[in-house]
C-alpha positions in Angstrom: -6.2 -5.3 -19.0 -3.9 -6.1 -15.9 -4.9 -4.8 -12.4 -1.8 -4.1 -10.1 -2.6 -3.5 -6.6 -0.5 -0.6 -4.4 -0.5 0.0 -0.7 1.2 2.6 0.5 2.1 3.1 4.5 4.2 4.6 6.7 8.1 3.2 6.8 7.6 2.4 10.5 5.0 0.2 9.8 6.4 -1.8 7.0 7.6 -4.7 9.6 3.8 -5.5 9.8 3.4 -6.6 6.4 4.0 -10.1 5.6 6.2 -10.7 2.8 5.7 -13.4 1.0 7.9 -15.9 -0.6 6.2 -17.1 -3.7 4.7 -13.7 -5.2 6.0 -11.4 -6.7 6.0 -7.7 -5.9 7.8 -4.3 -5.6 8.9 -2.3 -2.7 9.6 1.9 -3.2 10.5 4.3 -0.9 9.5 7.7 -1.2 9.0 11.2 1.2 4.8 12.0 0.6 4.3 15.5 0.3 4.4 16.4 4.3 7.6 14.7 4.1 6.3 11.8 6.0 8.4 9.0 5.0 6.3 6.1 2.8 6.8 2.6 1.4 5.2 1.7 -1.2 4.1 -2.5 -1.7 2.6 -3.1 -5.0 1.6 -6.3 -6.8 -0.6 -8.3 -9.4 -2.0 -10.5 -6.5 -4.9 -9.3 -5.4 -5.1 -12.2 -2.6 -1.6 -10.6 -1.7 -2.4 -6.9 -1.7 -5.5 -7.5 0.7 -3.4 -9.8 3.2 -1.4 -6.8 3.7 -4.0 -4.6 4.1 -5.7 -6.8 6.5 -2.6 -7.0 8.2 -2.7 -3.4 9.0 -6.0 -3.1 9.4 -5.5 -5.9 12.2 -2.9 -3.4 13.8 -4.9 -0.1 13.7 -2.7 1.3 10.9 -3.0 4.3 8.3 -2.6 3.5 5.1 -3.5 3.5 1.1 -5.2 1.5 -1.4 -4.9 1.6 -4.9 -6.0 -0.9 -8.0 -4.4 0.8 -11.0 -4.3 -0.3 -14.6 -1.9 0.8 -17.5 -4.6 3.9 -17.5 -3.7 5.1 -13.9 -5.9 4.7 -10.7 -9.2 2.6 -10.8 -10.0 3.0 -6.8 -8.8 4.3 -4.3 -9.1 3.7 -0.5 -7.8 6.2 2.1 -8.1 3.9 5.7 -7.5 5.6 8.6 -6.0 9.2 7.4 -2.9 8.7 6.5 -0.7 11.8 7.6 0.6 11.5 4.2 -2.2 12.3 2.2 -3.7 15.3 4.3 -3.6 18.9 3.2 
Protein backbone atom coordinates (compact mmCIF):
# COMPACT_ATOMS: atom_id res chain seq x y z
CA UNK A 1 0.00 0.00 0.00
CA UNK A 2 1.63 3.45 -0.93
CA UNK A 3 1.80 6.24 1.71
CA UNK A 4 1.60 9.85 0.25
CA UNK A 5 2.45 12.56 2.49
CA UNK A 6 0.30 16.13 2.37
CA UNK A 7 1.06 19.39 4.00
CA UNK A 8 -1.16 21.91 3.71
CA UNK A 9 -0.29 25.79 4.76
CA UNK A 10 -1.08 29.05 4.26
CA UNK A 11 -0.08 30.68 0.55
CA UNK A 12 1.94 33.28 2.32
CA UNK A 13 4.04 30.88 3.75
CA UNK A 14 4.74 28.70 0.86
CA UNK A 15 8.28 30.69 0.10
CA UNK A 16 9.45 28.72 3.33
CA UNK A 17 9.28 25.41 1.92
CA UNK A 18 12.27 24.12 0.22
CA UNK A 19 11.56 22.70 -3.01
CA UNK A 20 13.44 20.19 -4.08
CA UNK A 21 15.03 19.29 -7.24
CA UNK A 22 15.23 15.51 -7.38
CA UNK A 23 11.68 14.45 -5.82
CA UNK A 24 8.83 14.44 -7.08
CA UNK A 25 5.73 16.12 -5.75
CA UNK A 26 2.51 18.17 -6.33
CA UNK A 27 1.55 21.66 -5.54
CA UNK A 28 -2.65 22.65 -5.32
CA UNK A 29 -4.14 25.70 -4.48
CA UNK A 30 -7.25 25.90 -2.89
CA UNK A 31 -9.62 28.57 -0.52
CA UNK A 32 -10.22 26.26 3.09
CA UNK A 33 -13.45 26.71 4.26
CA UNK A 34 -12.93 30.32 6.03
CA UNK A 35 -11.67 31.29 2.77
CA UNK A 36 -8.22 31.40 3.92
CA UNK A 37 -6.17 30.88 1.01
CA UNK A 38 -4.08 27.24 1.17
CA UNK A 39 -1.38 25.33 -0.75
CA UNK A 40 -1.33 22.16 -0.65
CA UNK A 41 2.55 20.13 -1.00
CA UNK A 42 2.05 16.48 -1.21
CA UNK A 43 4.53 13.63 -1.93
CA UNK A 44 5.68 9.92 -1.62
CA UNK A 45 8.83 11.01 0.22
CA UNK A 46 8.45 10.83 3.51
CA UNK A 47 12.13 12.33 4.11
CA UNK A 48 10.67 15.21 1.84
CA UNK A 49 7.32 15.82 3.52
CA UNK A 50 9.02 16.17 7.14
CA UNK A 51 11.80 18.58 5.72
CA UNK A 52 9.00 20.88 4.94
CA UNK A 53 7.37 20.49 7.97
CA UNK A 54 10.49 21.07 9.90
CA UNK A 55 10.95 23.96 7.82
CA UNK A 56 7.85 25.51 9.19
CA UNK A 57 8.10 24.36 12.30
CA UNK A 58 11.60 26.24 12.34
CA UNK A 59 9.62 29.46 11.36
CA UNK A 60 6.74 29.22 13.91
CA UNK A 61 4.16 28.40 11.25
CA UNK A 62 0.51 26.85 11.16
CA UNK A 63 0.10 24.18 9.21
CA UNK A 64 -1.27 20.42 8.36
CA UNK A 65 -0.09 16.95 8.23
CA UNK A 66 -1.54 14.20 6.54
CA UNK A 67 -0.19 10.45 5.52
CA UNK A 68 -2.97 9.18 3.32
CA UNK A 69 -3.27 5.89 1.47
CA UNK A 70 -5.60 4.95 -1.60
CA UNK A 71 -8.22 4.44 1.56
CA UNK A 72 -8.10 8.18 2.61
CA UNK A 73 -6.30 9.71 5.79
CA UNK A 74 -4.08 7.41 8.06
CA UNK A 75 -2.92 10.54 10.55
CA UNK A 76 -3.40 13.54 10.88
CA UNK A 77 -1.48 16.41 12.62
CA UNK A 78 -3.00 19.89 13.16
CA UNK A 79 0.47 22.18 14.36
CA UNK A 80 -0.09 25.31 15.50
CA UNK A 81 -4.05 25.96 14.64
CA UNK A 82 -4.25 26.59 11.41
CA UNK A 83 -6.97 29.45 10.75
CA UNK A 84 -8.06 27.12 8.05
CA UNK A 85 -9.22 24.32 9.92
CA UNK A 86 -11.09 26.13 12.90
CA UNK A 87 -14.86 26.22 13.25
Amino acid sequence: MTKRFRIEVVSKDTRLIDHATDVTYTVMSTIGPNGVNIDVFETLDEGLANGWASILDGHDKPYVAQVLDENGALAERCVRQPSWRQH
